[in-house]
C-alpha positions in Angstrom: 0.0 0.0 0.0 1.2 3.4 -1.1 1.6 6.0 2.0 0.2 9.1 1.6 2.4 11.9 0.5 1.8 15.5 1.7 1.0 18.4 -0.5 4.0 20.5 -0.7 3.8 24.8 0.2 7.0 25.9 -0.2 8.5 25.7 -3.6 12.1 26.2 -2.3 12.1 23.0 -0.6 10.7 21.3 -3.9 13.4 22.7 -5.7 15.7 21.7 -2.6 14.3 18.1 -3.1 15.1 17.6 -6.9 18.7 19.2 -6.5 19.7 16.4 -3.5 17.9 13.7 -5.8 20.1 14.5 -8.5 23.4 15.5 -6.7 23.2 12.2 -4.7 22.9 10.1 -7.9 25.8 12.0 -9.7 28.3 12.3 -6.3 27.6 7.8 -6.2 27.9 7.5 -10.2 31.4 9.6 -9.8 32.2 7.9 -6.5 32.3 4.5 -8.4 34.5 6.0 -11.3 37.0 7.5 -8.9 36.7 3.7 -6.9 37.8 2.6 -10.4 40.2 4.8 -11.3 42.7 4.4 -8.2 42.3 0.9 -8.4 43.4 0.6 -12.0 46.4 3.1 -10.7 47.2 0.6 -7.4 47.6 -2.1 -10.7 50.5 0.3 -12.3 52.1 -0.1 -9.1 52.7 -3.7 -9.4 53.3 -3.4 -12.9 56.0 -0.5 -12.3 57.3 -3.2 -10.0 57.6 -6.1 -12.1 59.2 -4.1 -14.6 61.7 -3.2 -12.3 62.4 -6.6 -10.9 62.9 -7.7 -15.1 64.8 -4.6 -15.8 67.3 -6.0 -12.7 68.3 -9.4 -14.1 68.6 -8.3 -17.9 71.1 -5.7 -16.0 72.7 -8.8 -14.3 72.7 -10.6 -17.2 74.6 -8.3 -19.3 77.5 -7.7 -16.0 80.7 -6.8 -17.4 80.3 -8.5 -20.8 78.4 -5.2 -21.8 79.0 -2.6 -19.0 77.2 0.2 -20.7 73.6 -1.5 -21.0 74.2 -2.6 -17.4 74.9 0.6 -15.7 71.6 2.1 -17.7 69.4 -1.1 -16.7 70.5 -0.7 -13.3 69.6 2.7 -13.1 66.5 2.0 -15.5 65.5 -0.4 -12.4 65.9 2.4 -9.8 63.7 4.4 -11.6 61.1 2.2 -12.6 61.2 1.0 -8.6 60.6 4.7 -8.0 58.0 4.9 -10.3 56.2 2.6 -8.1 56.5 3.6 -5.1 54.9 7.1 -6.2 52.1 5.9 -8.2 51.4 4.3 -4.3 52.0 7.3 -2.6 49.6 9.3 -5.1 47.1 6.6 -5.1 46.7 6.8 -1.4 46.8 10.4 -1.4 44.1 10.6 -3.8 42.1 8.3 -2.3 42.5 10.0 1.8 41.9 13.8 0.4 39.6 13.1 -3.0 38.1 9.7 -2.9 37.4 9.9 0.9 36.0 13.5 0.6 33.4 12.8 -2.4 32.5 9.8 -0.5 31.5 11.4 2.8 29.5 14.0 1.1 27.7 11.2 -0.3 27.0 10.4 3.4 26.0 13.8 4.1 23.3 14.7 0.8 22.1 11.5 2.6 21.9 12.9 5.8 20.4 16.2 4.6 17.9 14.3 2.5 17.0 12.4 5.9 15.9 16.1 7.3 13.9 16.7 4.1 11.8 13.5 4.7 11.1 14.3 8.2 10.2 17.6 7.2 7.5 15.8 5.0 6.2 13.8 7.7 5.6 16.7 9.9 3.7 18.7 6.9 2.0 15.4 6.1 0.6 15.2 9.8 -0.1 19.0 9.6 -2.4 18.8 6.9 -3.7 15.5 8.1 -5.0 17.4 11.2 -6.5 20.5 9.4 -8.4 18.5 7.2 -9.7 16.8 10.7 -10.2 19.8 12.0 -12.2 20.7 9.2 -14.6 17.5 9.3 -15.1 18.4 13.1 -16.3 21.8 11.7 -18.8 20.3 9.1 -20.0 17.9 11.7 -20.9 20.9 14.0 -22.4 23.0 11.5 -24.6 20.4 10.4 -25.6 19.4 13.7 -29.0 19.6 14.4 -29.2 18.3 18.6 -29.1 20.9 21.0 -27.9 17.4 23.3 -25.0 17.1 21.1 -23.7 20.1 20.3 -20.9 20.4 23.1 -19.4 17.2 22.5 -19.1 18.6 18.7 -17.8 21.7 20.0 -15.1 19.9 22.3 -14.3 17.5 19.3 -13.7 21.0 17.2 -11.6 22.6 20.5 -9.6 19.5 20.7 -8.7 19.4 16.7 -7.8 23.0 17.2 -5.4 22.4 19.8 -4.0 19.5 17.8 -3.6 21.1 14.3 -1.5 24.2 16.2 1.0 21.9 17.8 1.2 20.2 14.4 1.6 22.9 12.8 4.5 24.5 15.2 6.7 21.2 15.0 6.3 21.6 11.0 7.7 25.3 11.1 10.4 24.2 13.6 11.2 21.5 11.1 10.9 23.2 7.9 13.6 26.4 10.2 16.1 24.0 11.1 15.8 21.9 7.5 16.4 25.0 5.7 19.0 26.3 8.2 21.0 23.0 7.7 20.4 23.1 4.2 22.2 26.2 3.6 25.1 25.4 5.9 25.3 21.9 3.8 25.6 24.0 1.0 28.2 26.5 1.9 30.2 23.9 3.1 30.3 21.3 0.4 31.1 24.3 -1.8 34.5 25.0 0.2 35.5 21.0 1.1 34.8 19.6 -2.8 36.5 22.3 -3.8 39.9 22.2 -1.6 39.5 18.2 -2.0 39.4 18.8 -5.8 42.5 21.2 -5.5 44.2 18.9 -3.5 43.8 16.0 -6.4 45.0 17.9 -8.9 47.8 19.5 -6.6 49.1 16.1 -6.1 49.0 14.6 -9.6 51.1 17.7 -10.6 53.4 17.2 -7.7 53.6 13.4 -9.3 54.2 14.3 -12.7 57.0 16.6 -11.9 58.8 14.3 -10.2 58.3 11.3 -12.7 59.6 14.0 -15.2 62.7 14.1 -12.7 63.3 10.9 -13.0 62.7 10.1 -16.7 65.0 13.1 -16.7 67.8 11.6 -15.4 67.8 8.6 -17.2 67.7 10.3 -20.2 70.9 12.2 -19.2 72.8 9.2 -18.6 72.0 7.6 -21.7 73.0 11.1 -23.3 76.2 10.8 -22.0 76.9 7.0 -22.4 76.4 7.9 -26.3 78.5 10.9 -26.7 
């Protein structure tokens, strides 16, 4: 059975409700991809490594028979063993300040979505009780016993009483849902963004230093030549 669903009289928090729909299915669909992606970056750092581990023995192999391509194999090795331990150290810093961050907002449009449903219930047991209240009225009004006309009257005091409490708990929910609302928005604004800056901080901290170290193989094997 379908439960009833109140009538909504405040088209901020309608718009309110579509925006958390949608950013809560776009932060889990890009959530997943960024799951993805580090994982697939944690695989280069095995591959890094067993590259390295090769690059060792075919430096071994050639010893002193052919000292040239075993000094640049050796060194090929150290880089290439460096190479993995940085993809490692950017994966888990990706996945601490970027994967971690996007992952407990998720939590949090949750959360804030949680507010928004209890909001509803309150409005839906608001209007519940005014359209109560107004079925007392129309039992009064058509009342035609003298005898029962103060029980109708009580019946219509009570629903009263009843629809204004309602009615106060649903404005103190719908103040402190929008309150937290706009806090939830200021502050996802600032956090996604530093996360974000952080990512891309530390990718270009990683791509200088690979440069480095390609670099300085590539200086070596410069000079072997000349």
């Amino acid at each position: 059975m379908t439960s009833a669903a109140p009538v909504e009289v405040d088209d901020w928090f309608t718009d309110m409700k579509e925006y958390l729909k949608g950013l809560e299915t776009q932060l889990h669909t890009f959530h997943t991809k960024i799951t993805v992606m580090t994982k697939k970056r944690r695989d280069f750092v095995h591959i890094w490594e067993d590259l390295s581990l090769a690059a060792s023995d075919y430096a071994k192999s050639e010893g002193e028979k052919d000292s040239n391509l075993n000094k640049l194999f050796s060194k090929f090795t150290e880089v290439t063993h460096q190479l993995s331990n940085l993809n490692d150290e950017t994966v888990d810093t990706e996945i601490l300040n970027f994967e971690f961050a996007i992952k407990d907002y998720l939590r949090i449009t949750g959360s804030v979505k949680d507010l928004l449903t209890n909001r509803d219930a309150a409005l839906l047991k608001c209007q519940t009780a005014e359209k109560n209240l107004e079925q007392k009225k129309q039992k009064l009004e058509k009342n035609t016993s003298a005898s029962k006309a103060s029980a109708f009257q009580a019946e219509v005091t009570e629903a009263e009483k009843q629809r204004d409490t309602l009615k106060q708990s649903f404005e103190e929910a719908s103040k402190e849902c929008k309150e937290e609302i706009e806090i939830f928005m200021k502050t996802k604004n600032k956090e996604i963004t530093n996360a974000l800056r952080e990512m891309v901080q530390t990718n270009m901290n990683h791509e200088l230093r690979v440069l480095d170290l390609w670099k300085e193989l590539l200086r070596m094997i410069e000079e072997s030549s000349s």
